[in-house]
Residue, then its C-alpha position, 0 to 999 in steps of 0.5 A: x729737122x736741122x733747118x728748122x732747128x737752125x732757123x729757131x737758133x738764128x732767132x734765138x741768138x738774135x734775141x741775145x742781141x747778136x747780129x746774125x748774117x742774113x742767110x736763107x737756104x738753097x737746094x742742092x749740094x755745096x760739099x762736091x768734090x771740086x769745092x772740097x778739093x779747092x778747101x783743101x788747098x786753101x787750108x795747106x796753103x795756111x799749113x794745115x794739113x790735118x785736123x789732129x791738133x784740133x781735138x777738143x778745140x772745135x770753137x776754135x779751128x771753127x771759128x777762125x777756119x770760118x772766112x776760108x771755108x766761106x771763100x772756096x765754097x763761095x758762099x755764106x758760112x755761119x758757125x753754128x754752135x749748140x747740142x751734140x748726141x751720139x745716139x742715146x750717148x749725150x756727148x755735149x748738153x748746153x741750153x738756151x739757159x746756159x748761153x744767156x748766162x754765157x753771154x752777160x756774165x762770160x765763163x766762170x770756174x763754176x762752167x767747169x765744175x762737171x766738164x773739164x772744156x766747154x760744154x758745147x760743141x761748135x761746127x759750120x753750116x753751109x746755104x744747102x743745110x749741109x754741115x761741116x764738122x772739123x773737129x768732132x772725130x779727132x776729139x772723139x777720137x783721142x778721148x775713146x781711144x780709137x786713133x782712126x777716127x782722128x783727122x776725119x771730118x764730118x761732112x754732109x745733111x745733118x738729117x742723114x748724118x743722124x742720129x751717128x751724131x746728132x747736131x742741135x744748133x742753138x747759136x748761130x754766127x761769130x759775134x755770139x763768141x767773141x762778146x763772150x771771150x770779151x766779157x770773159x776777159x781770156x783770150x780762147x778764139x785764135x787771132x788768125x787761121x794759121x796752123x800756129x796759132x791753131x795749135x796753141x794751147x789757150x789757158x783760161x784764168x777765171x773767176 
């Protein structure tokens, strides 16, 4: 079950020494029509009106999209980051392994010997247990080369949604991330939620 996976990750990203935002979970669904109506108007008011640019950049646009998304649902959103399988297809395979070493040493060349971007996948998760997934479709869409899936979003119970993908969270809440830009030492996470800064291209110069 997601939730329990979700809570485990909460007490395994405090063990990193991450404060995490309280957060319990409610019954009931946030993602209505009214709440993503009110999302989507918030977005275009910051120029974005699609989620093509955000292909392969799901730390990012989540992250930054983050404040927003928690102001037009009213609620507590946390960024949750970790696993992700399509089907018996493992798409992105972090452990809890690699986000300690992520978290005392930064990312270094050798992250991306085998990956050609982070190893991990990064969406939102709201108080119902429900999912908002920003991203994943427009990366899996320029990369299999299916232009329709590009400017979808996935949303919804992350338990119904599996296994088509399958989200695994490990690592919950924004403080996580920004220590480890910091020990980096490279900018990566946008600085505001507007559709320039989201769209600009971040080169990482590692050791």
């Amino acid at each position: 079950m997601y939730k329990n996976k979700f809570i485990e990750a909460l007490t395994f990203t405090s063990s990193l020494g991450c404060a995490v935002q309280e957060f319990t979970f409610d019954s009931g669904t946030l993602l209505t029509e009214e709440k993503s109506n009110v999302m989507q108007e918030m977005l275009e008011n910051n120029g974005i009106y699609s989620f093509k640019n955000s292909a392969g950049q799901c730390i990012n646009w989540c992250h930054a999209l983050q404040p927003l998304v928690a102001k037009a649902f009213d609620c507590n959103v946390l960024l949750t980051i970790g696993q992700l399988h399509f089907g018996k297809k493992t798409i992105y395979n972090p452990t809890e392994i690699d986000f300690t070493r992520w978290h005392k040493l930064g990312f270094r060349k050798s992250d991306f010997n085998e990956n050609t971007g982070f190893n991990f996948h990064a969406w939102l998760t709201l108080p119902s247990g429900e999912i908002l997934d920003l991203t994943l479709w427009s990366t899996l869409g320029s990369i299999w080369k299916k232009p329709e899936m590009i400017d979808s979003v996935i949303c919804g119970d992350p338990d119904k949604i599996a296994p088509y993908p399958k989200y695994t969270p490990i690592i919950i809440g924004n403080e996580y991330i920004e220590t480890v830009e910091s020990i980096t030492g490279c900018e990566f996470l946008s600085k505001s939620n507007s559709i320039t800064d989201l769209s600009r291209v971040h080169l990482l110069m590692l050791n």
